[in-house]
Backbone atoms as SQL, in Angstrom:
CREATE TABLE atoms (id INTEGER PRIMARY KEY, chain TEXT, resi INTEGER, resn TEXT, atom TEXT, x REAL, y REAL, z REAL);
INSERT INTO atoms VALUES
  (1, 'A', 1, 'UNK', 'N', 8.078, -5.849, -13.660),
  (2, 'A', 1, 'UNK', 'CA', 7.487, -4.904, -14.592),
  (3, 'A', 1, 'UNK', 'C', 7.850, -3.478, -14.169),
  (4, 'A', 2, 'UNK', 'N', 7.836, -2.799, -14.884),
  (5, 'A', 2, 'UNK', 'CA', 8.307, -1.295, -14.938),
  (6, 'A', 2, 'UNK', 'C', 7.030, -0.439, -14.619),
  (7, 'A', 3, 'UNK', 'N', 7.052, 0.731, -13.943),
  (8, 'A', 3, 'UNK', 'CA', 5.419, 1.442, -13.346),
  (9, 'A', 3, 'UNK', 'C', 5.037, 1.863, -14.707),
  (10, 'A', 4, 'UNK', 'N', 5.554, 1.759, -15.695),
  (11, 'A', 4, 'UNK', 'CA', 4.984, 2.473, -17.120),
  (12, 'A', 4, 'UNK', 'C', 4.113, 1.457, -17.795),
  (13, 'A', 5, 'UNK', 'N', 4.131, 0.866, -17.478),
  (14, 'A', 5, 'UNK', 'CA', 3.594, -0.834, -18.243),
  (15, 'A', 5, 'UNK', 'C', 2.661, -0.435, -17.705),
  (16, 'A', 6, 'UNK', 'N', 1.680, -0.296, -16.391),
  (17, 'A', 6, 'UNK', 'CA', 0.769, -0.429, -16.094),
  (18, 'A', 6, 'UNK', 'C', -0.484, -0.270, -17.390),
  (19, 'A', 7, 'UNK', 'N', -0.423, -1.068, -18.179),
  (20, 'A', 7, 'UNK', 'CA', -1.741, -1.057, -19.121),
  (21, 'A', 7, 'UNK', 'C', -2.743, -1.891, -19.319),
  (22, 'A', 8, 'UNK', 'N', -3.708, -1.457, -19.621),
  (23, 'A', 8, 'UNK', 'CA', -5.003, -2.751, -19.520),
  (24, 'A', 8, 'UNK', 'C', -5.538, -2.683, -20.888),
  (25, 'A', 9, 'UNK', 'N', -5.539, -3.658, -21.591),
  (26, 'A', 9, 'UNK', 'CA', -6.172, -3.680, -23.182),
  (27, 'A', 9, 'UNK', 'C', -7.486, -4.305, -23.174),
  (28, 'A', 10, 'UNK', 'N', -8.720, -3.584, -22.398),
  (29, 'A', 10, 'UNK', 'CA', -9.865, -3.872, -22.549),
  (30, 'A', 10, 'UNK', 'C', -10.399, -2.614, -23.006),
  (31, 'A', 11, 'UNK', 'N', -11.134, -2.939, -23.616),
  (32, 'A', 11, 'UNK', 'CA', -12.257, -1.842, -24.214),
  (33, 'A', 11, 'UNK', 'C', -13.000, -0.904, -23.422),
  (34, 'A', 12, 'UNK', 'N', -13.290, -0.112, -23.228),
  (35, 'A', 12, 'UNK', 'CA', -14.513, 0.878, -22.743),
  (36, 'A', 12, 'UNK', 'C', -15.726, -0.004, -22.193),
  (37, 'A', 13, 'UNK', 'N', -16.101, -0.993, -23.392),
  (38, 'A', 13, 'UNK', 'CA', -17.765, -1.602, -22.769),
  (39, 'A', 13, 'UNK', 'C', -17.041, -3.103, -22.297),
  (40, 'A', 14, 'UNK', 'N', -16.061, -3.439, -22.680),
  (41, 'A', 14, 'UNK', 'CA', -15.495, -4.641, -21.885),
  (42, 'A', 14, 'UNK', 'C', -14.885, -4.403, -20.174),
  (43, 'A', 15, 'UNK', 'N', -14.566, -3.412, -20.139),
  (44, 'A', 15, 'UNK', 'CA', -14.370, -2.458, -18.571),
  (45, 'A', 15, 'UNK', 'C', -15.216, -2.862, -17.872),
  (46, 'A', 16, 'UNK', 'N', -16.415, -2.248, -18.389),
  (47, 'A', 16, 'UNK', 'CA', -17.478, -1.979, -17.909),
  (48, 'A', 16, 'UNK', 'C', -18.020, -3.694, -17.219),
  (49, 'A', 17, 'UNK', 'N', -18.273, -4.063, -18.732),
  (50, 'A', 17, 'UNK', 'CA', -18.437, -5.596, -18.479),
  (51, 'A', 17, 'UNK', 'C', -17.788, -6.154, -17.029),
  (52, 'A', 18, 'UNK', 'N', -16.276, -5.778, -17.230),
  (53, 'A', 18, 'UNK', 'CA', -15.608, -6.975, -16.417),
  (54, 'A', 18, 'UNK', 'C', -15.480, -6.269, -14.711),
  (55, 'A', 19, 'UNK', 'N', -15.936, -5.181, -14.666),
  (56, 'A', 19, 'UNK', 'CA', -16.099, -4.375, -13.079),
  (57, 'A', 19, 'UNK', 'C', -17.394, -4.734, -12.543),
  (58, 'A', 20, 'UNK', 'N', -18.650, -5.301, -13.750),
  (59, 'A', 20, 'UNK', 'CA', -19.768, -5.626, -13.428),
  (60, 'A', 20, 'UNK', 'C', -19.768, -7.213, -12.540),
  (61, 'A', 21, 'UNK', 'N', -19.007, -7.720, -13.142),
  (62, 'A', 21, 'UNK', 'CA', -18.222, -9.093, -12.800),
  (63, 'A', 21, 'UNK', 'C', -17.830, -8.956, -11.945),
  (64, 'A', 22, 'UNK', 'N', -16.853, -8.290, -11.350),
  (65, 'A', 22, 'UNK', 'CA', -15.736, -7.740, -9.793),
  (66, 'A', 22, 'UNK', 'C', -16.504, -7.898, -8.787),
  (67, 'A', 23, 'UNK', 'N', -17.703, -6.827, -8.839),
  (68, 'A', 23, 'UNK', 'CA', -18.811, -6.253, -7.923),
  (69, 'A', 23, 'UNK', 'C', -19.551, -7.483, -7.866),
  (70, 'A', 24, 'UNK', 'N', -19.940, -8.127, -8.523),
  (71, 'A', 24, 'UNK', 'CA', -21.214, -9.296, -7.987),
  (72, 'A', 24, 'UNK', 'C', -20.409, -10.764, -7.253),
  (73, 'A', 25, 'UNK', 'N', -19.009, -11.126, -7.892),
  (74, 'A', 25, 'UNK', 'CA', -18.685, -11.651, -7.103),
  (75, 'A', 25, 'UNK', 'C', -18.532, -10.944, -5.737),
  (76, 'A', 26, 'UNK', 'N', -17.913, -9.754, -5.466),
  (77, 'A', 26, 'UNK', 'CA', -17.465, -8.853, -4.172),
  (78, 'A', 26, 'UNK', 'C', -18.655, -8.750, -3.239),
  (79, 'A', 27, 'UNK', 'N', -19.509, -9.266, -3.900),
  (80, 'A', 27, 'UNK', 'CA', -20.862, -9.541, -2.627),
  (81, 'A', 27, 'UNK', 'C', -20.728, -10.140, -1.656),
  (82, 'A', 28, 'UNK', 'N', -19.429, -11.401, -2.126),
  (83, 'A', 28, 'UNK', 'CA', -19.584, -12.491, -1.218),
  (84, 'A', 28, 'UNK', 'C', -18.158, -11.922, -0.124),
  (85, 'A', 29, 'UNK', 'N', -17.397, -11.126, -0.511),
  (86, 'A', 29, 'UNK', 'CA', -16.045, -10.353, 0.382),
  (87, 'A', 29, 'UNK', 'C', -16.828, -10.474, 1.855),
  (88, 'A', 30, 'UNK', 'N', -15.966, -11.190, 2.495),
  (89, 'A', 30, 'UNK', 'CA', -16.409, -11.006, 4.359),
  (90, 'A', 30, 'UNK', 'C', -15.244, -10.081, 4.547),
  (91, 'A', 31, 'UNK', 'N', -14.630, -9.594, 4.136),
  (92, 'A', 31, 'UNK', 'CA', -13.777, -9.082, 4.460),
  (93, 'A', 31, 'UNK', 'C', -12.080, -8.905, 3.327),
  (94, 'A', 32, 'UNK', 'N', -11.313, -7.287, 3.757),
  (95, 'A', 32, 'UNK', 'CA', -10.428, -7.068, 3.179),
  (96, 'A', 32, 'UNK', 'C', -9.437, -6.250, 3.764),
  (97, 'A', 33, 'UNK', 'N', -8.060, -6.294, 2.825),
  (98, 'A', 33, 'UNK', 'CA', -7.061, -5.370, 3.868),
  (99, 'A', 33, 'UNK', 'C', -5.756, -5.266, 2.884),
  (100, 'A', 34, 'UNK', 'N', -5.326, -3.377, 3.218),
  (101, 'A', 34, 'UNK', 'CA', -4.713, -2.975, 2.700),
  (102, 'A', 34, 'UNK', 'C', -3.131, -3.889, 2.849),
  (103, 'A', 35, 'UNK', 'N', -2.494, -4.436, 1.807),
  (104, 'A', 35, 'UNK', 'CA', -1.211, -5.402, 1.923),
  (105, 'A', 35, 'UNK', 'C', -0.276, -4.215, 0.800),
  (106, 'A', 36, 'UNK', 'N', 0.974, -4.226, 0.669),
  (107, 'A', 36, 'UNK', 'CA', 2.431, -4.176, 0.451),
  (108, 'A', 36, 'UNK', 'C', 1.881, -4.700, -0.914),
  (109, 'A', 37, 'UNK', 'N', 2.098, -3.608, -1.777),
  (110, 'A', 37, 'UNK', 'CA', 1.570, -3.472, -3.193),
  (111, 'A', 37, 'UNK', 'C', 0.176, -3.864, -3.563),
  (112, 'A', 38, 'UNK', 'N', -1.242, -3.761, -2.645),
  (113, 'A', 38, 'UNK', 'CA', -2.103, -3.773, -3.055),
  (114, 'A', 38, 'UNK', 'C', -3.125, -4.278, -1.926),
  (115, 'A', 39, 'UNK', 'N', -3.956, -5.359, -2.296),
  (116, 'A', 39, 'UNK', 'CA', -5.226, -5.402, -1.490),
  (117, 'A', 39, 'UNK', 'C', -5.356, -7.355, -1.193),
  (118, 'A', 40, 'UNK', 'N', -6.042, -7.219, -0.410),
  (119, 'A', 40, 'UNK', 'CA', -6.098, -9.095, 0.087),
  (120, 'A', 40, 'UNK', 'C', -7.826, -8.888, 0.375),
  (121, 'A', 41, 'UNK', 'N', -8.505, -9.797, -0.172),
  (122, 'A', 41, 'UNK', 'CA', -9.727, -10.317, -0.177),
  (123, 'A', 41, 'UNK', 'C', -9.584, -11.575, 0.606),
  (124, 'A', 42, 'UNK', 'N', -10.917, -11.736, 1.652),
  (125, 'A', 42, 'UNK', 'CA', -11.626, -12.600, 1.865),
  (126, 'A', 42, 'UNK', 'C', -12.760, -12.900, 1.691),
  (127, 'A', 43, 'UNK', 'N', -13.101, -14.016, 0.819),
  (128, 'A', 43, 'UNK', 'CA', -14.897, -14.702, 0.545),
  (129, 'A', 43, 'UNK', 'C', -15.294, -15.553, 1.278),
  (130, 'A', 44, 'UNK', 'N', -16.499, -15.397, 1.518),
  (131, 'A', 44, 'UNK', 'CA', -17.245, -16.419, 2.409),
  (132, 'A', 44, 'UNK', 'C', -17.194, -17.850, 1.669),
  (133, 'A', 45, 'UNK', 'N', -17.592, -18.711, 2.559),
  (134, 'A', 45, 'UNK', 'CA', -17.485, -20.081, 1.592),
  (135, 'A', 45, 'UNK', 'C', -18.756, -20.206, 0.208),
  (136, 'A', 46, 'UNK', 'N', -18.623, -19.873, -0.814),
  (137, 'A', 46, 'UNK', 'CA', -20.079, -19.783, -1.724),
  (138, 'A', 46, 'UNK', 'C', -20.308, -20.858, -2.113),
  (139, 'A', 47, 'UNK', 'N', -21.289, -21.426, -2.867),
  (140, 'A', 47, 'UNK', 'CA', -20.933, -22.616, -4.213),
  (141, 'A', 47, 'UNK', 'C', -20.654, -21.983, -5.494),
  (142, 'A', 48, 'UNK', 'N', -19.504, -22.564, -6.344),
  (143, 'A', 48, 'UNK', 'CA', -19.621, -21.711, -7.612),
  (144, 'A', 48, 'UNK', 'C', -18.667, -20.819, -7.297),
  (145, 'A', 49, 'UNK', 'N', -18.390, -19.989, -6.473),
  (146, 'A', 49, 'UNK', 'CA', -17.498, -18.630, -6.199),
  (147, 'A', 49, 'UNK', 'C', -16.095, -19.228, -6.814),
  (148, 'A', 50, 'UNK', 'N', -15.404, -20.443, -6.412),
  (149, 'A', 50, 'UNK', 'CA', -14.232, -20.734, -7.032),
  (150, 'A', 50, 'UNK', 'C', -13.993, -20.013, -8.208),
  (151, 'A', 51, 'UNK', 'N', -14.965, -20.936, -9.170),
  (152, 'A', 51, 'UNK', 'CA', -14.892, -20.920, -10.563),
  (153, 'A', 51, 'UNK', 'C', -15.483, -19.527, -10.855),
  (154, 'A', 52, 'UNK', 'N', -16.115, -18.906, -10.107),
  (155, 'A', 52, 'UNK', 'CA', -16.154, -17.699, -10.772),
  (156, 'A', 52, 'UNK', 'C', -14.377, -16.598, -10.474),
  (157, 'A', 53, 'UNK', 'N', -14.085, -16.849, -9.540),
  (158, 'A', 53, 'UNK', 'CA', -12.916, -15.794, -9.103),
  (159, 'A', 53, 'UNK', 'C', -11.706, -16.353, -10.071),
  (160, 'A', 54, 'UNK', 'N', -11.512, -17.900, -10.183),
  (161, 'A', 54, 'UNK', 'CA', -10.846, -18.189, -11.021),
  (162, 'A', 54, 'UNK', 'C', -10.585, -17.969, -12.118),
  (163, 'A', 55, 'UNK', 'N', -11.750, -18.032, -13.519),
  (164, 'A', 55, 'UNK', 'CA', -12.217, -17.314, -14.443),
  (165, 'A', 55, 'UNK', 'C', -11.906, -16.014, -14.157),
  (166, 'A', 56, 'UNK', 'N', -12.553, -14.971, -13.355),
  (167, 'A', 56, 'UNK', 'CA', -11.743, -13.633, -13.594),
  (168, 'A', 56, 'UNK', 'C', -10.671, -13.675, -13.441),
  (169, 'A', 57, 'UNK', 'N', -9.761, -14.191, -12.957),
  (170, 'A', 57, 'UNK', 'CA', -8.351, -14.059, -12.327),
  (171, 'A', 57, 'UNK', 'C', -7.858, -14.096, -13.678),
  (172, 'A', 58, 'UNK', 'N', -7.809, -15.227, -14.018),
  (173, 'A', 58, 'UNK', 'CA', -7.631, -15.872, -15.584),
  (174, 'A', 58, 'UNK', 'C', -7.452, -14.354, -16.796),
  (175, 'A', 59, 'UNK', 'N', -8.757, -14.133, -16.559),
  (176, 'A', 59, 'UNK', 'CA', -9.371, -12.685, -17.552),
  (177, 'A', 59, 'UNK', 'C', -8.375, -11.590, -17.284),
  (178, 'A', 60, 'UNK', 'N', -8.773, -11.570, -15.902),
  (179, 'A', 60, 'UNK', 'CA', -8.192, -10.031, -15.480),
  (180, 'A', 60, 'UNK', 'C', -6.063, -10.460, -15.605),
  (181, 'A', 61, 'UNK', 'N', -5.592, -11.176, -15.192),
  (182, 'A', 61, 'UNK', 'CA', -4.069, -11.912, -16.009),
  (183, 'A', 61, 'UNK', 'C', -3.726, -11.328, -17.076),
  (184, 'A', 62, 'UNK', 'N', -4.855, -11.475, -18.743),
  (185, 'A', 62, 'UNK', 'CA', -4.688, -11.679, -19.859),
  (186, 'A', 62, 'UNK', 'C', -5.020, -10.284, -20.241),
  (187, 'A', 63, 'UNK', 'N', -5.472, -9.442, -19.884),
  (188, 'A', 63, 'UNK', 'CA', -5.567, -7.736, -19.876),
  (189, 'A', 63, 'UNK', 'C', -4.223, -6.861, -18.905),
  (190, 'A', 64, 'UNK', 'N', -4.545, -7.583, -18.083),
  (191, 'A', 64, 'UNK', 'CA', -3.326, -6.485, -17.262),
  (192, 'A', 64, 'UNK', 'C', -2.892, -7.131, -17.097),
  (193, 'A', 65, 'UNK', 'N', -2.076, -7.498, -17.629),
  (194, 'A', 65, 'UNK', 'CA', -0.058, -8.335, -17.010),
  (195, 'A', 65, 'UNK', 'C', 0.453, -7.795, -15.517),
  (196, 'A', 66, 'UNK', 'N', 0.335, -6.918, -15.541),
  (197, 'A', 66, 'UNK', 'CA', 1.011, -5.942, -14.134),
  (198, 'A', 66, 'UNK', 'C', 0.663, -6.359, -12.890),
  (199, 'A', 67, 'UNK', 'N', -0.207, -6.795, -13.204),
  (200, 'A', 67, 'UNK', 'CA', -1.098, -7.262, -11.614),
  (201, 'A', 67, 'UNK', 'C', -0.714, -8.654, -11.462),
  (202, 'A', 68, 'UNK', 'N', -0.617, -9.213, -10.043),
  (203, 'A', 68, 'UNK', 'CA', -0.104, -10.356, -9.720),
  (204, 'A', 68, 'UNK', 'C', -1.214, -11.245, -9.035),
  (205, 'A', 69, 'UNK', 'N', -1.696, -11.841, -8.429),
  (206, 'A', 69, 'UNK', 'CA', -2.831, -12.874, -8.723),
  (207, 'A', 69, 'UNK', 'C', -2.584, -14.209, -7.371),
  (208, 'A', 70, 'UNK', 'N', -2.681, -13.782, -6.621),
  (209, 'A', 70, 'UNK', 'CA', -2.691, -15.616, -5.573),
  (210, 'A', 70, 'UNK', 'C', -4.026, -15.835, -4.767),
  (211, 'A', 71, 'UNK', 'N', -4.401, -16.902, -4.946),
  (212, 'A', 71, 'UNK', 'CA', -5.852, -17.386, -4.503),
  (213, 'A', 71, 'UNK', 'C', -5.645, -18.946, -3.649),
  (214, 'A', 72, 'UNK', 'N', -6.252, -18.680, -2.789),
  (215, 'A', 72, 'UNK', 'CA', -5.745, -20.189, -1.856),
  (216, 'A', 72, 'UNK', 'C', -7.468, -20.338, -1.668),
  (217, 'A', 73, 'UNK', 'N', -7.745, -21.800, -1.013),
  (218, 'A', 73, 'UNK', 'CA', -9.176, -21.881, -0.304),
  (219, 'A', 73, 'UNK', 'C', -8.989, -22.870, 1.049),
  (220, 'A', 74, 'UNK', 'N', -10.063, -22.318, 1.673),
  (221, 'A', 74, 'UNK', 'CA', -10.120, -23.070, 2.714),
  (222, 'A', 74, 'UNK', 'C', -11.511, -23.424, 3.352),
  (223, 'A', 75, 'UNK', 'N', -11.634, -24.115, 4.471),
  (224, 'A', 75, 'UNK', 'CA', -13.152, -24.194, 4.985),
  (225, 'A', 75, 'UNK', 'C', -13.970, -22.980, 4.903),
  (226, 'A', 76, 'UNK', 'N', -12.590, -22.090, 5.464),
  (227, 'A', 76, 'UNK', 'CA', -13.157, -21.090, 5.721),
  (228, 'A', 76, 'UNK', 'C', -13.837, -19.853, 4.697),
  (229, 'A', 77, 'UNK', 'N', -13.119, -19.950, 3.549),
  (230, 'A', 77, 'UNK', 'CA', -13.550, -19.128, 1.976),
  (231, 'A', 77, 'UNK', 'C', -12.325, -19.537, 1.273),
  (232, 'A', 78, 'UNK', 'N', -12.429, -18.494, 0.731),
  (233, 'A', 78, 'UNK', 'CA', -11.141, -17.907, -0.403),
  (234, 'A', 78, 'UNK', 'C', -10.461, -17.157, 0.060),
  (235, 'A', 79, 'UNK', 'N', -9.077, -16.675, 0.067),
  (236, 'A', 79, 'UNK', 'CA', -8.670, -15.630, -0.050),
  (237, 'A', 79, 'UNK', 'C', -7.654, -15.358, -1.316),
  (238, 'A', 80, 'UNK', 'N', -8.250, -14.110, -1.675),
  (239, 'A', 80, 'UNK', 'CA', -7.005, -13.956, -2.552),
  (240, 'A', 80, 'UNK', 'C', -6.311, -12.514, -2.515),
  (241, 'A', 81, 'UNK', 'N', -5.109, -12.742, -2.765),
  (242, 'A', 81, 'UNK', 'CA', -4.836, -11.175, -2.945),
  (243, 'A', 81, 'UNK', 'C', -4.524, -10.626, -4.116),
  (244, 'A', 82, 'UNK', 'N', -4.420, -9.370, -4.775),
  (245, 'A', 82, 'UNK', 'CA', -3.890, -8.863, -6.048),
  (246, 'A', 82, 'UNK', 'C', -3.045, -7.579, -5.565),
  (247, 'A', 83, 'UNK', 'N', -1.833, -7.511, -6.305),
  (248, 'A', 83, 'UNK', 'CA', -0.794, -6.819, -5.913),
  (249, 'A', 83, 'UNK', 'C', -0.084, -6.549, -7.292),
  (250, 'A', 84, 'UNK', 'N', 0.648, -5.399, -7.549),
  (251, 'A', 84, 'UNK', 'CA', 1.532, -4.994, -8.551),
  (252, 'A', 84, 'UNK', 'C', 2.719, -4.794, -7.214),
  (253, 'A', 85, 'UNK', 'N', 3.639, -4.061, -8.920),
  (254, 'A', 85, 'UNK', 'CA', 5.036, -3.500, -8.100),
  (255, 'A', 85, 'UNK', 'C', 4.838, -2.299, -8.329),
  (256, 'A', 86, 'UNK', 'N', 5.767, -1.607, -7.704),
  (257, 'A', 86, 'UNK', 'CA', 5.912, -0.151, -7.563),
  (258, 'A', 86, 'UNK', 'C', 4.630, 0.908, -6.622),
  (259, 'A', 87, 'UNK', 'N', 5.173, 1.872, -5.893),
  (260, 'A', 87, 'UNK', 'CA', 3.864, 2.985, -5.982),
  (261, 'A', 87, 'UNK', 'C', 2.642, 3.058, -7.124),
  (262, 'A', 88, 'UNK', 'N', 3.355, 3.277, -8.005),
  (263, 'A', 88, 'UNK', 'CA', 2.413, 3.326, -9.253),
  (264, 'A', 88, 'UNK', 'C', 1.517, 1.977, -9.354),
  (265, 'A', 89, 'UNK', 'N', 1.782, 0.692, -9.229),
  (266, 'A', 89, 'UNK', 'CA', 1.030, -0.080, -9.479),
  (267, 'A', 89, 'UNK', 'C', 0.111, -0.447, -8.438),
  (268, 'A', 90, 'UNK', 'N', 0.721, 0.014, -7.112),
  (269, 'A', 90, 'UNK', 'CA', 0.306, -0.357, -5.779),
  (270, 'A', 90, 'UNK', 'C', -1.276, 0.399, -5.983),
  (271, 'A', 91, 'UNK', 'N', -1.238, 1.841, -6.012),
  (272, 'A', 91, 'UNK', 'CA', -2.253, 2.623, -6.730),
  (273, 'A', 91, 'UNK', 'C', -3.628, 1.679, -7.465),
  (274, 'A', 92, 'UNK', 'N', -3.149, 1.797, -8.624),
  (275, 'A', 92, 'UNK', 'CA', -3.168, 1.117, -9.890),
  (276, 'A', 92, 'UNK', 'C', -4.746, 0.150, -9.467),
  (277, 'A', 93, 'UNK', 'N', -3.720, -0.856, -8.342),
  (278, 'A', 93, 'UNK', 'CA', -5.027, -2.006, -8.204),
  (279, 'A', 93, 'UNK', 'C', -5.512, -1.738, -6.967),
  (280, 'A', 94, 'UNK', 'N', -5.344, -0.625, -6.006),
  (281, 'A', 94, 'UNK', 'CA', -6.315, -0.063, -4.948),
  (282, 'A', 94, 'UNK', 'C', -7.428, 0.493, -5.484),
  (283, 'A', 95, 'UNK', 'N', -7.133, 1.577, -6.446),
  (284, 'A', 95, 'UNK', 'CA', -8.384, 2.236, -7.277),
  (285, 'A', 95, 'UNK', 'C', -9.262, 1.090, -8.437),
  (286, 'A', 96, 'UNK', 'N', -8.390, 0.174, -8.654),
  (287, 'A', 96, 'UNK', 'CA', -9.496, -1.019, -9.538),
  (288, 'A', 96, 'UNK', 'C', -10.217, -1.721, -8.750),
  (289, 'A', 97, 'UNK', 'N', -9.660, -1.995, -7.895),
  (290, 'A', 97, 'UNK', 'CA', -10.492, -2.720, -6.680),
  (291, 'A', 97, 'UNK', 'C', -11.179, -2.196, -5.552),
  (292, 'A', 98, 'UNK', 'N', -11.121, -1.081, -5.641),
  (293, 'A', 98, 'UNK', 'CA', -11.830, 0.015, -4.374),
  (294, 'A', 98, 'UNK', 'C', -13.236, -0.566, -4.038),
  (295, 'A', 99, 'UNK', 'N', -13.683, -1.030, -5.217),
  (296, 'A', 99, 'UNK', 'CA', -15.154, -1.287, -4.856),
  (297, 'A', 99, 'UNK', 'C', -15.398, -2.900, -4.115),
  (298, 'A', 100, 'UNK', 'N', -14.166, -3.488, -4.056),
  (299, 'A', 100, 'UNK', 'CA', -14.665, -4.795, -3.027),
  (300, 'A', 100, 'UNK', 'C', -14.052, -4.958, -1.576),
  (301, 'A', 101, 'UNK', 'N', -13.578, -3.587, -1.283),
  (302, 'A', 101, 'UNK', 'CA', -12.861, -3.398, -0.065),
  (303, 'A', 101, 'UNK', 'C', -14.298, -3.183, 1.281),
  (304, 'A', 102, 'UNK', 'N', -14.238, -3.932, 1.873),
  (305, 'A', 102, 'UNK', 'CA', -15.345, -3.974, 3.245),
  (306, 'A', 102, 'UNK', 'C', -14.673, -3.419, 4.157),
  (307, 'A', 103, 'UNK', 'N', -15.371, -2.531, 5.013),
  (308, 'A', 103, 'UNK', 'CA', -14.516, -2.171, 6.594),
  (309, 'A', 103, 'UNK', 'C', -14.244, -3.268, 7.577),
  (310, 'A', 104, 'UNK', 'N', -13.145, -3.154, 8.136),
  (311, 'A', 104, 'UNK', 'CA', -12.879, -4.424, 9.265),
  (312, 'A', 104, 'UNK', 'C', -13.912, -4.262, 10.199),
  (313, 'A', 105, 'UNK', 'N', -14.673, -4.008, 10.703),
  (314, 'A', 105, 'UNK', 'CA', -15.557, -3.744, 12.086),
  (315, 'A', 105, 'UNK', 'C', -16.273, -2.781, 12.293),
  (316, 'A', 106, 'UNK', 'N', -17.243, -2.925, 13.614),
  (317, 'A', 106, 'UNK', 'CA', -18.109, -1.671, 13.311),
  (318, 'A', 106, 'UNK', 'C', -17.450, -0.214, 13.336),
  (319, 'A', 107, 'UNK', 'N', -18.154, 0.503, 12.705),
  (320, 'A', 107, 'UNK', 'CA', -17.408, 1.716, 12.605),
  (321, 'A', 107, 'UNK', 'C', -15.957, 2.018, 12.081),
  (322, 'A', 108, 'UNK', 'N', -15.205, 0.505, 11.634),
  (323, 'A', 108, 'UNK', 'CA', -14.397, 0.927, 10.859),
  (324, 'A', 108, 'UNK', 'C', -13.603, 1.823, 9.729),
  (325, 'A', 109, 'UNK', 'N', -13.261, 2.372, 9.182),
  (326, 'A', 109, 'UNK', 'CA', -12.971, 3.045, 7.816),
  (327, 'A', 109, 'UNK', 'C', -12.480, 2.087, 7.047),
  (328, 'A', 110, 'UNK', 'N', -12.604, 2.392, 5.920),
  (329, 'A', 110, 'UNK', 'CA', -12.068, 1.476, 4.715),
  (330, 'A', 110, 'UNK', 'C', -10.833, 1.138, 4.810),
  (331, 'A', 111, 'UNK', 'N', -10.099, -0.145, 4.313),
  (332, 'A', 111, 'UNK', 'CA', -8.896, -0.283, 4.472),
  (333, 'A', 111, 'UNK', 'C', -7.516, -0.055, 3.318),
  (334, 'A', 112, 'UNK', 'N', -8.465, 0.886, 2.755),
  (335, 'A', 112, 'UNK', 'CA', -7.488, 0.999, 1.173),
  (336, 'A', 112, 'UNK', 'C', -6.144, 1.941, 1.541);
């Protein structure tokens, strides 16, 4: 994809909606870290969390094309990461996702 593409065809109150979504799963984030076009999540093991991250993944796919999407599981949680191309997109999904980024340790700083 080209850094100009970066577009998202959700609405104003569907935004809203679907960041409300981001954040309540991002409760369960044990952890995150700045990766080579974007951000890598880790979830604790939840019940239900699958199918919820899945479903957004799904959602968030079918609005923004630009963004790229890999989710594995293990004993240990989920991890997934989301990544574009370019500077521009790298951006793009640091600032969409800012809000489920956890510090590595005490006294850490954020890892965006």
């Amino acid at each position: 994809m080209y850094e100009n593409e970066l577009v998202c065809t959700l609405t104003a109150a569907d935004y809203r909606d679907r960041e409300t979504a981001w954040l309540k799963v991002g409760r369960h984030v044990s952890a995150s870290a700045a990766v080579p076009g974007g951000l890598s999540f880790r979830f604790a093991p939840t019940r239900g969390l699958k199918d919820s991250l899945t479903e957004l993944v799904r959602l968030e796919a079918e609005c923004c094309a630009w963004m790229d999407f890999a989710m594995s599981e293990s004993p240990d949680g989920i991890s997934l990461s989301i990544t574009s191309q370019g500077e521009e997109g790298e951006r793009a999904v640091r600032a969409t996702f800012s809000g489920l980024v956890r510090p590595t340790g005490p006294g850490a700083p954020l890892t965006t």
